[in-house]
C-alpha positions as CSV (number, residue, x, y, z in Angstrom):
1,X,11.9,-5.4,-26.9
2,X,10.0,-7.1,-24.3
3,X,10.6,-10.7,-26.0
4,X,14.0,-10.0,-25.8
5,X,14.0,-8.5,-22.5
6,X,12.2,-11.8,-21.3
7,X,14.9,-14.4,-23.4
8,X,17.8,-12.6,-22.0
9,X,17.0,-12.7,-18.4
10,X,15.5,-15.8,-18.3
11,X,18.9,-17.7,-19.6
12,X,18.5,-21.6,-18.0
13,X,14.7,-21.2,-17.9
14,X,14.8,-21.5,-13.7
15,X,11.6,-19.7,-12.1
16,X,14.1,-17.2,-10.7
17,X,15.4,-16.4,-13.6
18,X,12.2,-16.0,-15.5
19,X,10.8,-14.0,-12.4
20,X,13.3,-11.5,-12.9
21,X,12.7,-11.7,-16.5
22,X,9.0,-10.9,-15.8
23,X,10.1,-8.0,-13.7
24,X,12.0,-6.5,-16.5
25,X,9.7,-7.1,-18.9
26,X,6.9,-5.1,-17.0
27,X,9.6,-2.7,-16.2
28,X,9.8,-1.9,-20.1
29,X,5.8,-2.0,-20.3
30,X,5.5,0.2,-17.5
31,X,8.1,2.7,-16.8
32,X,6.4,4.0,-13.1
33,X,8.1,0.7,-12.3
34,X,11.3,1.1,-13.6
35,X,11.7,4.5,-11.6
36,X,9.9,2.6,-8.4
37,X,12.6,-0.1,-8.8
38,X,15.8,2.3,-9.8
39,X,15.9,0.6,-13.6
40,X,16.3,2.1,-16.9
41,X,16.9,6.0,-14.8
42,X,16.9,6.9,-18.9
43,X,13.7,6.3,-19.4
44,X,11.3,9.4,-20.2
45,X,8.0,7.6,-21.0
46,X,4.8,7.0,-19.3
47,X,2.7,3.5,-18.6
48,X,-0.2,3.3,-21.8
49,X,-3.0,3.6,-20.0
50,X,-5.3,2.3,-22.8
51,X,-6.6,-0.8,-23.0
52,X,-4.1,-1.9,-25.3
53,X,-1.6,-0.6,-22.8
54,X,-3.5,-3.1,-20.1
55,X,-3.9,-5.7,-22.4
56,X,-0.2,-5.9,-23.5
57,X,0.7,-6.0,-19.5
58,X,-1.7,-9.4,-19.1
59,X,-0.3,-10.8,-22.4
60,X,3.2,-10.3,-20.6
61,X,2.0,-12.6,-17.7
62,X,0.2,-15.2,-19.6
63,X,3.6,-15.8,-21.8
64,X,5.4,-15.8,-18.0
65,X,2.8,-18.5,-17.0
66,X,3.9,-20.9,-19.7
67,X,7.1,-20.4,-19.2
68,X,7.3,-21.5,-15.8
69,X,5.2,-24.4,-16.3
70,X,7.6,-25.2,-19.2
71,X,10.3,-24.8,-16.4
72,X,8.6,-26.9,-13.8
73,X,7.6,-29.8,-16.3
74,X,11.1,-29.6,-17.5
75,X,12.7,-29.9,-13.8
76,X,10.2,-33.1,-13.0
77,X,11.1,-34.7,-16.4
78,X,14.8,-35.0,-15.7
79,X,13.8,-36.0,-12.2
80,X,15.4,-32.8,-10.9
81,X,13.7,-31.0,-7.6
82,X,13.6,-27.5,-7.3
83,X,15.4,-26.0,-4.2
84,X,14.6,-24.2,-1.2
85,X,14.4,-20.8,-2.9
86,X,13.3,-21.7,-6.6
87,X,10.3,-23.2,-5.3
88,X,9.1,-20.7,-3.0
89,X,9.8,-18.5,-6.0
90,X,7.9,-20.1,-8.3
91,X,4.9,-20.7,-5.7
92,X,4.9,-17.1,-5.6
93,X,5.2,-16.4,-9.1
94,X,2.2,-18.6,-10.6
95,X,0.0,-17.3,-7.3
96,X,0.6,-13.5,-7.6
97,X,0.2,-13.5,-12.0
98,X,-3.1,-16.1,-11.5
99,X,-4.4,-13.5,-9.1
100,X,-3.4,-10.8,-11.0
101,X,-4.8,-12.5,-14.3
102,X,-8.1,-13.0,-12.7
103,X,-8.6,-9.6,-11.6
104,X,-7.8,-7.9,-15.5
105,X,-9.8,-11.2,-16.8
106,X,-12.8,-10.0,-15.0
107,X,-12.7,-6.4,-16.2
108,X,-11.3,-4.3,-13.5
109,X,-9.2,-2.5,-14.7
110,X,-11.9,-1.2,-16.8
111,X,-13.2,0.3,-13.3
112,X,-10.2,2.4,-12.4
113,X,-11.2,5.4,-10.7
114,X,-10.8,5.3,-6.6
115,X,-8.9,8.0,-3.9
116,X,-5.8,6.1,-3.9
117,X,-3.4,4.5,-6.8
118,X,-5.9,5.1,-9.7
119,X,-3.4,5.4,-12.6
120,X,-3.4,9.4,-13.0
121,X,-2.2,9.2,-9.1
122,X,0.3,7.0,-9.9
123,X,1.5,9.0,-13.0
124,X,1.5,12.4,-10.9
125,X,3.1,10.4,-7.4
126,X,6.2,9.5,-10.1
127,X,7.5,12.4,-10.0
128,X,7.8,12.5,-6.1
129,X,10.3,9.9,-6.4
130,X,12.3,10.6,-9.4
131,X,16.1,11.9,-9.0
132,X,16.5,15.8,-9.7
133,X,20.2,16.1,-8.8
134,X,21.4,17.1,-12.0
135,X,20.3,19.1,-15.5
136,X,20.3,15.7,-17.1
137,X,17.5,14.4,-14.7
138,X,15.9,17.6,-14.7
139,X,15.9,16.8,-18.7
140,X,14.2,13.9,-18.0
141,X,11.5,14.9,-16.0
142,X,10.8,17.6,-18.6
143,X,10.0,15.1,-21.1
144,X,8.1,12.9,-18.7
145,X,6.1,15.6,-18.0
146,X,5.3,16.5,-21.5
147,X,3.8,12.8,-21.9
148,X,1.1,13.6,-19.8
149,X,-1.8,14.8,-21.8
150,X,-1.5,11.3,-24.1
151,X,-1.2,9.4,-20.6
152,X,-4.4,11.3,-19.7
153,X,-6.1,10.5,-23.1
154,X,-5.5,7.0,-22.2
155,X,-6.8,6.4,-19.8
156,X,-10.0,8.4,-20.3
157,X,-10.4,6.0,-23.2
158,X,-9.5,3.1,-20.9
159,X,-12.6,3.8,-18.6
160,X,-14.7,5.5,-22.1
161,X,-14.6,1.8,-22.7
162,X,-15.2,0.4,-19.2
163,X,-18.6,2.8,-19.5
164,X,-19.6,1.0,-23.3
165,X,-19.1,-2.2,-21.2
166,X,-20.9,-1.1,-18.0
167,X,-17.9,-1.9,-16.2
168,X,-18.1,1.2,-13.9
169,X,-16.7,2.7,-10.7
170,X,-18.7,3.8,-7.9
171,X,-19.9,7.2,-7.4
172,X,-18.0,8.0,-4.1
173,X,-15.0,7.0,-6.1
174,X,-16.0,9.5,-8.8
175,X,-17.2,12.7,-6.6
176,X,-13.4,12.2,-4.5
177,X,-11.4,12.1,-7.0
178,X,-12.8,15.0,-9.1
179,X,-12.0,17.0,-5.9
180,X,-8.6,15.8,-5.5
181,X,-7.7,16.9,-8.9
182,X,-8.9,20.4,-7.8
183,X,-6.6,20.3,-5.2
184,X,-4.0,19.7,-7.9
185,X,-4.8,22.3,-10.2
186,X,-5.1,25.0,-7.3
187,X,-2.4,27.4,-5.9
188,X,-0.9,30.8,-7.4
189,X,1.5,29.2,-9.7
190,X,0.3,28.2,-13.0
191,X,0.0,24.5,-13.6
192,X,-1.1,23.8,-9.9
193,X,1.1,21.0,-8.4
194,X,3.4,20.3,-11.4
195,X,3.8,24.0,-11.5
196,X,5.2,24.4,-8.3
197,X,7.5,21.3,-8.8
198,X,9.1,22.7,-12.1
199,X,10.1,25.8,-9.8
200,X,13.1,24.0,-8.5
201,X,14.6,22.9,-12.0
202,X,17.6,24.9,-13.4
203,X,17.3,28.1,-14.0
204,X,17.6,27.5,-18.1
205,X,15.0,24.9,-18.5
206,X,12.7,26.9,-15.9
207,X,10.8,28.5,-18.2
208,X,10.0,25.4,-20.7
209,X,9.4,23.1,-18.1
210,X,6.5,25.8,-16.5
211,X,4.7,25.8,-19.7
212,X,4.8,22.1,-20.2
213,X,3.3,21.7,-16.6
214,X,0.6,24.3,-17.6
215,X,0.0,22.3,-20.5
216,X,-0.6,19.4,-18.6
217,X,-2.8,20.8,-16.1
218,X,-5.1,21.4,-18.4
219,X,-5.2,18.1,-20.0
220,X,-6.1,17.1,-16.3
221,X,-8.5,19.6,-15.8
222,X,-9.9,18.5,-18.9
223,X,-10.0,15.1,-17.8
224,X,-11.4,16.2,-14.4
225,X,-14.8,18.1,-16.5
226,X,-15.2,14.8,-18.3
227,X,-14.9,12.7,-15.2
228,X,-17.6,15.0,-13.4
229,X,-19.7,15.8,-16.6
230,X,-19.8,12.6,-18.1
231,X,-18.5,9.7,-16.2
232,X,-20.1,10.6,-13.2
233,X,-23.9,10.8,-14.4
234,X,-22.9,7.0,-15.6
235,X,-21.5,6.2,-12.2
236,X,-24.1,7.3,-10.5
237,X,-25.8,4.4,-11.8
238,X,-24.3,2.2,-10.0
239,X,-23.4,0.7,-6.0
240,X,-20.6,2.0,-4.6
241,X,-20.0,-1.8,-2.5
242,X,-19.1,-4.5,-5.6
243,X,-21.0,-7.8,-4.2
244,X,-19.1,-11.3,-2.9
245,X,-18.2,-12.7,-5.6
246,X,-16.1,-9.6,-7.4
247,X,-14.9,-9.5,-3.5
248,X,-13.4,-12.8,-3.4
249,X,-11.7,-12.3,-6.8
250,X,-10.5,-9.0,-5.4
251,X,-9.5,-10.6,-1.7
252,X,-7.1,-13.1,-3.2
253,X,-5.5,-9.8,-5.2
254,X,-4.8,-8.6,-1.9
255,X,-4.3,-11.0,0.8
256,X,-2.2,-13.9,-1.6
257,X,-5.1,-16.1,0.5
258,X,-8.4,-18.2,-0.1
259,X,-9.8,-16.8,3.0
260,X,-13.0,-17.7,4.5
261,X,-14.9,-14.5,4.3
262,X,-17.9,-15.5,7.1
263,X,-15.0,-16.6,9.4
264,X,-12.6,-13.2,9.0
265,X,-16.0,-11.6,9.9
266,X,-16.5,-12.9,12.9
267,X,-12.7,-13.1,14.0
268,X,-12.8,-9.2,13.3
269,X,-15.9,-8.7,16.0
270,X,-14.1,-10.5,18.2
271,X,-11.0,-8.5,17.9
272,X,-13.5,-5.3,18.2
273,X,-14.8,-6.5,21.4
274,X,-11.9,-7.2,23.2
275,X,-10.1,-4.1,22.1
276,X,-13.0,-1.7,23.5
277,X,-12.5,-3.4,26.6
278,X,-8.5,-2.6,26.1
279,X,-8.9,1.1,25.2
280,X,-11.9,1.5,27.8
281,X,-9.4,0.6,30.3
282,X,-6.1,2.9,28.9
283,X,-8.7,6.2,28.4
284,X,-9.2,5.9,32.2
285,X,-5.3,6.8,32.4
286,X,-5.3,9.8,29.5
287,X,-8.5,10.8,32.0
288,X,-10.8,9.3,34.7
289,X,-14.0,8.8,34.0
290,X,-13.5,9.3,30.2
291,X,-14.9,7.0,27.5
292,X,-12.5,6.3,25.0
293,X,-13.6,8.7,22.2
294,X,-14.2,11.4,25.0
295,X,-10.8,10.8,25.7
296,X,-9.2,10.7,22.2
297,X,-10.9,14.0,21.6
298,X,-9.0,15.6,24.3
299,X,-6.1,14.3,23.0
300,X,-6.3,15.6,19.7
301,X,-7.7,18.7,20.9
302,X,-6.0,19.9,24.3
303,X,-2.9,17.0,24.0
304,X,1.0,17.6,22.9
305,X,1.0,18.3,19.4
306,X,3.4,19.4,17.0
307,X,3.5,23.2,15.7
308,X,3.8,23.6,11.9
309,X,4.9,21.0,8.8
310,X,8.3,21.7,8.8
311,X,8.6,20.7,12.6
312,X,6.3,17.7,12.8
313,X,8.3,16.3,9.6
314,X,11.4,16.8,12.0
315,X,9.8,15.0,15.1
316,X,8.8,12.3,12.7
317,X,12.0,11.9,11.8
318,X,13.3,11.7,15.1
319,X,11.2,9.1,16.5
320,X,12.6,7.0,13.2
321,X,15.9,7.8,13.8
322,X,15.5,6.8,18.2
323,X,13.8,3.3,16.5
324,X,16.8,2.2,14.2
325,X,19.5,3.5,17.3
326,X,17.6,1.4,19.9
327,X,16.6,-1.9,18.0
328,X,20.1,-2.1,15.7
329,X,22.1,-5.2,17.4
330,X,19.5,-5.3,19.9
331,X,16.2,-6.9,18.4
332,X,17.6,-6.5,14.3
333,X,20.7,-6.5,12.7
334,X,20.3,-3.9,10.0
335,X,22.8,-3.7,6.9
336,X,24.7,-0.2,6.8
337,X,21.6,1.2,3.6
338,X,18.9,0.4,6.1
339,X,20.4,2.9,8.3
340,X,18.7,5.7,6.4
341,X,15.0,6.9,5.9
342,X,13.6,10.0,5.4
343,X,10.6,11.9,6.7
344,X,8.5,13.6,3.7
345,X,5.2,15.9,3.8
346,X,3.0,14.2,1.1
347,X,2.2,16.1,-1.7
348,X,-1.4,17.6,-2.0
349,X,-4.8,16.1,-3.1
350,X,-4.3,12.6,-2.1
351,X,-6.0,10.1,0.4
352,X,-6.0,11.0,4.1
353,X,-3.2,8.2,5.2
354,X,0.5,8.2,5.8
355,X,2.3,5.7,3.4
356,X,6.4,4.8,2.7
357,X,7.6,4.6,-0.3
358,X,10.7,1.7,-0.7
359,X,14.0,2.5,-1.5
360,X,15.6,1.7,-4.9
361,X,17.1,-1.3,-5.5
362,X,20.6,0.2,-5.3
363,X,19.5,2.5,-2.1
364,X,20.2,5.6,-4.1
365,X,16.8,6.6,-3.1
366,X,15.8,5.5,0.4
367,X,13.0,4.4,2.1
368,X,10.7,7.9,2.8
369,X,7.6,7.9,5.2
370,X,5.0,10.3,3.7
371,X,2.8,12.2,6.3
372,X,-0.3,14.3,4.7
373,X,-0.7,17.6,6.1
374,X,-4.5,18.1,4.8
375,X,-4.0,21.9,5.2
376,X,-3.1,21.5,9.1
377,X,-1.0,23.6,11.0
378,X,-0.8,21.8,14.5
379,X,-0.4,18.0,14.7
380,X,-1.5,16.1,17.9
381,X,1.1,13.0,19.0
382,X,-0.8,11.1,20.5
383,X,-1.6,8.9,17.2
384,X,1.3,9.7,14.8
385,X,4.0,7.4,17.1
386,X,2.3,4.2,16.7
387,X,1.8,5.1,12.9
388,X,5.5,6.2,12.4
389,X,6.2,2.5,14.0
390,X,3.9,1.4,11.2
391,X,5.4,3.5,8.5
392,X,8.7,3.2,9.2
393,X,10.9,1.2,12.1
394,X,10.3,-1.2,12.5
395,X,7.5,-1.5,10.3
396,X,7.4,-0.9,6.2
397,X,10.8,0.3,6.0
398,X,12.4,-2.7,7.7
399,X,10.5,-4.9,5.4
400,X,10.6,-3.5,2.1
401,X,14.5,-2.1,2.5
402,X,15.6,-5.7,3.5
403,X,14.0,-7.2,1.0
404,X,15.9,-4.6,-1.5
405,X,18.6,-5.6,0.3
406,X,18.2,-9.8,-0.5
407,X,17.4,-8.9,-4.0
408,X,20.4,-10.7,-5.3
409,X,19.9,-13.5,-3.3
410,X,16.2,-14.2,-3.9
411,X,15.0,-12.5,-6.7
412,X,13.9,-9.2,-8.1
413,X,10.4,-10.5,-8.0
414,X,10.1,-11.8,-4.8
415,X,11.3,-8.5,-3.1
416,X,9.4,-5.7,-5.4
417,X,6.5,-6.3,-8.1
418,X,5.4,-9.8,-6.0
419,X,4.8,-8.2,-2.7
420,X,1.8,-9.3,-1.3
421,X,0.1,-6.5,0.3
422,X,-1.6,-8.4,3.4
423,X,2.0,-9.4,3.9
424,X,3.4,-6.4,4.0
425,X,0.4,-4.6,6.2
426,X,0.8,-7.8,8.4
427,X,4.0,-6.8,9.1
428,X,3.8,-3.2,9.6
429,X,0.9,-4.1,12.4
430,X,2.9,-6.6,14.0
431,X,5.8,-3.9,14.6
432,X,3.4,-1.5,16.3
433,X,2.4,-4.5,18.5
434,X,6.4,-5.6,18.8
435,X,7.0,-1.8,19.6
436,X,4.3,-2.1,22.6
437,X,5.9,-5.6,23.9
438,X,9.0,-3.7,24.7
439,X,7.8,-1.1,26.3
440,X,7.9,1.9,23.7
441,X,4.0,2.8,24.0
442,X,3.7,3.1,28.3
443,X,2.5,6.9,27.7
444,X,-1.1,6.2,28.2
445,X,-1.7,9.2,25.5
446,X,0.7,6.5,22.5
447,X,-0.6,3.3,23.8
448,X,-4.2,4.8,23.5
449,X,-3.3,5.8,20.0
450,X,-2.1,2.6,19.1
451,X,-5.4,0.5,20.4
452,X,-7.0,2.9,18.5
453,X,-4.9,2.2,15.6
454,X,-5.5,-1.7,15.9
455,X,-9.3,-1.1,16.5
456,X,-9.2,1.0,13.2
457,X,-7.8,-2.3,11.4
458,X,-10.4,-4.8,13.4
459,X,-13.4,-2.3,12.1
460,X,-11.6,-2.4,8.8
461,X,-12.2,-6.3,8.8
462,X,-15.8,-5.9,9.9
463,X,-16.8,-3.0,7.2
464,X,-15.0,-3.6,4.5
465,X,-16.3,-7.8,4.3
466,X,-19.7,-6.4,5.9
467,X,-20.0,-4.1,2.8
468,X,-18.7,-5.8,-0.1
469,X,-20.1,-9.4,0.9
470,X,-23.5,-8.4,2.1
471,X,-23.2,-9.2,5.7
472,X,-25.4,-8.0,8.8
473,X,-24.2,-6.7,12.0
474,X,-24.0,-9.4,14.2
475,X,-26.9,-9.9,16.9
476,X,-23.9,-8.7,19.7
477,X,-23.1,-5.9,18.0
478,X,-23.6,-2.3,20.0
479,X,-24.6,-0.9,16.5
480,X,-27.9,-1.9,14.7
481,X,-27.6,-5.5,15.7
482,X,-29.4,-7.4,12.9
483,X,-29.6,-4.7,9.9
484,X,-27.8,-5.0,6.6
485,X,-23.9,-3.3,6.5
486,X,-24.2,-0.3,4.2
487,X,-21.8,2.5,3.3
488,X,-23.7,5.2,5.2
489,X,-24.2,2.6,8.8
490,X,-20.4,1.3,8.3
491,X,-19.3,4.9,8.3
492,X,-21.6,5.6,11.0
493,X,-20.7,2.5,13.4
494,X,-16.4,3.5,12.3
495,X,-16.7,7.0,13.8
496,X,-18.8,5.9,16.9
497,X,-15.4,3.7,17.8
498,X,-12.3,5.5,16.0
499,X,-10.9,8.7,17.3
500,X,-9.7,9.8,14.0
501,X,-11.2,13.1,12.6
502,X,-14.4,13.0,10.1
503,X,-12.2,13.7,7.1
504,X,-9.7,11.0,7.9
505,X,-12.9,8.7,8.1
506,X,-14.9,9.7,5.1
507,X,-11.7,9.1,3.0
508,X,-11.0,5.7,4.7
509,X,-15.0,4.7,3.9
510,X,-14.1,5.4,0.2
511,X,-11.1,4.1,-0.2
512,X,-12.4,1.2,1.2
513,X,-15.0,0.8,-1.3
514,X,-12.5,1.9,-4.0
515,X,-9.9,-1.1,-3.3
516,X,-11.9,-3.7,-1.9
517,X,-9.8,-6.2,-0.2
518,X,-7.2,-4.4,0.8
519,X,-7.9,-3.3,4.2
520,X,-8.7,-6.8,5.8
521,X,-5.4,-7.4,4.8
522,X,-3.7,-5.7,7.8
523,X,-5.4,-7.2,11.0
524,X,-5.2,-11.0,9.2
525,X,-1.7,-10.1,7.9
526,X,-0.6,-9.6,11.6
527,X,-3.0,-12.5,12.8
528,X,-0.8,-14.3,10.5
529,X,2.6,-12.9,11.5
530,X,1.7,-13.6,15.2
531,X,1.1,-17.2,14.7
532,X,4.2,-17.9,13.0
533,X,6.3,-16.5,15.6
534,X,4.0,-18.8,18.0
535,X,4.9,-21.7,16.1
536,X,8.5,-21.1,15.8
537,X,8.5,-20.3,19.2
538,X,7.0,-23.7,20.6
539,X,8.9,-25.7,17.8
540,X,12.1,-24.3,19.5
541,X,11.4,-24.8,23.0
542,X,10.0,-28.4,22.0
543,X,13.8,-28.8,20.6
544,X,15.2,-27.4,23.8
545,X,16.1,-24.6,22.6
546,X,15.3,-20.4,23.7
547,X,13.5,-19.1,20.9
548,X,15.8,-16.1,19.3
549,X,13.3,-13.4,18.7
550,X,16.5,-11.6,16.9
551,X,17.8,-14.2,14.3
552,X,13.7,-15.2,13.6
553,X,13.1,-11.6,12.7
554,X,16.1,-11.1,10.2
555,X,15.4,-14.6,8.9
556,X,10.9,-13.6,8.4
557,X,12.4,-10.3,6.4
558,X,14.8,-12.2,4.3
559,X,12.6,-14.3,2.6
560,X,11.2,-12.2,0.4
561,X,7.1,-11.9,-0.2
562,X,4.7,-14.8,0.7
563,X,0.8,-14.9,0.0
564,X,-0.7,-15.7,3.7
565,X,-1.6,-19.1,2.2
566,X,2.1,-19.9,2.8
567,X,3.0,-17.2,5.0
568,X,2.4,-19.3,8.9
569,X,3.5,-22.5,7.0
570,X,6.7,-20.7,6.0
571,X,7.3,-18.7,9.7
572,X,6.6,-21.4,12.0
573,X,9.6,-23.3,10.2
574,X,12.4,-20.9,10.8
């Protein structure tokens, strides 16, 4: 099925063709994609989470590989360039499946267990996003649901192996997810969370659909003992930061980007430095005479907040809703399915940060912003409207829908499976900042929040390369100047200068150390993001011309996904 998946779709042997044919492919390989993407809505089955499973999904991109350098070797033969879009395609293609070759290559996946997109989160996060609207669908997630305790056998043989190969996860990653699975199974309805999803399905297939999610509750609390009891002794073992040279492997994962790790270091002090000064300077306003934490505290304490789930889901909703109205014609030029988004309350027993889910590829399911509750009743403000800028408009929703949006004209690839995540975060970070250009952020309570949110992603910079690679703090540093950068001082030194609450922090620190990589990618995303609008800017003026913020925006979202490598080279020339 996937050969012919691949022959059909990749018809004149272009690399969009056989990107799209790649996407399909991997669709069939791994249905969480298929529902991500809107494909195959007929589909029942689960990812194989065995090594076979794994192994199958890098054959997939090997045979991809060859296939575009058949492509490319043909196109130079008969003396015939690639376009514009085919070879920005194709850059993209052999860049993302190298990166993604090198990571399984090395034995990663082997090491699957972290607080965030570990493959039982993304079998239980499916269901958040799969259509219920009729019996049929209903129907389908029955059977979906039933797949579970193989999916869960799976993968505990996936990392029974990792163990016989010493390929192991850390131990924070171990301890936080065992007590996220608790949170799952909790709760007065039997089967935990999938037993209190089943309650909304049709009244005839209530019943049958309640017993399968009991039935696979207990293949995840089964999994959960044997992730406590057995894994975990194993784990324990082992360092919780991975060292420099499984960091670089995982940094060009993440970023798309052959960064120089001592140089992001020292950019992200820099960026510390002058953003105490900023938020020094803005607490003075929230209250006089306050430091900035002493401040932040106040404002999460004795600020506006919102009263109950239901409502701050509502106000979240609102501030999206003000966003689109304001920066439609104005700073954007939004197509009519870009229009909608929708607030969510995440489900339980996940990581401690908001996250968007895309829309489908046919906008039958539109972009959703997910805020976790973490068993709160009262929600300060003073943080969430910078985030919700993040999160939704004009940050990941604008993105990711309008690249849903150019799927026909790029490629499947380039707007879904190929997204780079530093470019994406990049992005999101740069509309806070855009949102605080044009005056949205003059409450000195939202402006405070959103220093503090870009002084969690220059500490982000400084931990998460201080960890992995091995680094010191720097001899300017106001925290340990000279010692080593270790899990227990990062956390330290991250809660001395972000106002979040403990919990948030804790679960940041491990999923930092749990998905290595990723979180420099925001701060050098934007670093990125801003220096391409620079250039464009100067390039236009040097023509003469005024640089139109409007038409350079629409044209930076319609290009699809871009490792940083490319991504200024690529900006600065629209």
């Amino acid at each position: 099925m996937v050969a012919e998946l691949i022959n059909s779709h990749a018809d004149g042997a272009t690399p969009r063709r056989i990107a799209d044919a790649y996407v399909h492919a991997l669709a069939e390989l791994d249905p969480l994609i298929g529902v991500e993407l809107g494909l195959n809505p007929e589909d029942d089955r689960l990812p194989d989470l065995s090594p076979a499973g794994h192994e199958e999904q890098a054959d997939l991109a090997r045979r991809t590989l060859a296939r575009l350098d058949a492509a490319e070797a043909a196109a130079e033969s008969s003396g015939t360039a690639l376009d514009e879009a085919e070879r920005r395609c194709a850059r993209l293609l052999r860049e993302r499946l190298t990166a993604e070759l090198a990571v399984h290559d090395a034995g990663e996946n082997f090491r699957a267990v972290r607080n965030l997109g570990s493959p039982l989160h993304n079998v239980r996060d499916v269901f958040t996003l799969m259509s219920t609207d009729t019996d049929e669908q209903w129907e389908i997630v029955g059977r979906r649901l039933a797949r579970i305790p193989l999916a869960v056998r799976q993968y505990r043989e996936l990392l029974t192996e990792g163990m016989a190969r010493d390929l192991l996860a850390g131990p924070r990653q171990v301890t936080t997810m065992v007590g996220q699975i608790a949170e799952w199974l909790e709760g007065d309805v039997p089967g935990g969370w999938f037993g209190t999803f089943v309650q909304d399905a049709p009244e005839a297939q209530r019943d049958a659909m309640a017993a399968t999610a009991v039935e696979a509750s207990a293949a995840i609390a089964e999994f959960r003992d044997w992730l406590r009891d057995v894994y975990g002794p194993a784990a324990a073992r082992t360092t919780d930061a991975v060292g420099r040279e499984r960091y670089t492997r995982w940094v060009r994962y993440w970023t798309g980007a052959q960064l120089d790790l001592d140089e992001a270091y020292r950019w992200g002090w820099s960026q510390f430095h002058e953003l105490d000064a900023q938020m020094r300077a803005e607490a003075e306003k929230v209250q006089p005479g306050a430091t900035p934490m002493q401040a932040m505290k106040w404002l999460e304490t004795d600020g506006p907040a919102i009263k109950g789930e239901e409502n701050v889901r509502d106000y979240l909703q609102g501030l999206m809703d003000q966003a689109i109205n304001d920066l439609q014609g104005a700073h954007f030029d939004l197509a009519d399915p870009l229009l909608k988004v929708e607030s969510r309350l995440a489900p339980v027993g996940g990581a401690a940060a908001p996250y968007y889910t895309a829309p489908s590829l046919d906008f039958s399911r539109p972009g959703r912003t997910w805020l976790p509750t973490l068993g709160r009743e009262s929600f300060p403000v003073w943080d969430l409207v910078s985030t919700w800028y993040h999160e939704g408009v004009p940050g990941h929703h604008l993105q990711l829908a309008q690249w849903a949006y150019m799927a026909d004209r790029l490629s499947t690839y380039q707007v879904t499976v190929g997204g780079v995540s530093a470019n994406l975060e990049g992005w999101a970070l740069y509309a806070e900042r855009l949102m605080d250009e044009l005056g949205y952020l003059t409450d000195p309570g939202h402006r405070l929040g959103y220093l503090n949110a870009q002084m969690m992603r220059a500490l982000r910079v400084i931990v998460d390369i201080g960890m992995h690679a091995g680094l010191d703090f720097p001899a300017d540093s106001p925290y340990l100047p000279g010692e080593p950068m270790l899990p227990d001082s990062a956390r330290e030194f991250f809660g001395q200068y972000c106002g979040l609450s403990a919990d948030f922090l804790d679960s940041e620190l491990v999923r930092y150390l749990g998905m290595p990589g990723q979180a420099i990618g925001y701060k050098l995303g934007e670093r990125a993001w801003l220096q391409g609008r620079a250039e464009a800017r100067r390039r236009a003026e040097a023509r003469g011309e005024e640089f139109d913020l409007k038409a350079w925006h629409m044209a930076a979202l319609s290009q699809g996904s871009l490792g940083l490598d490319d991504l200024v080279e690529e900006l600065s020339a629209l």
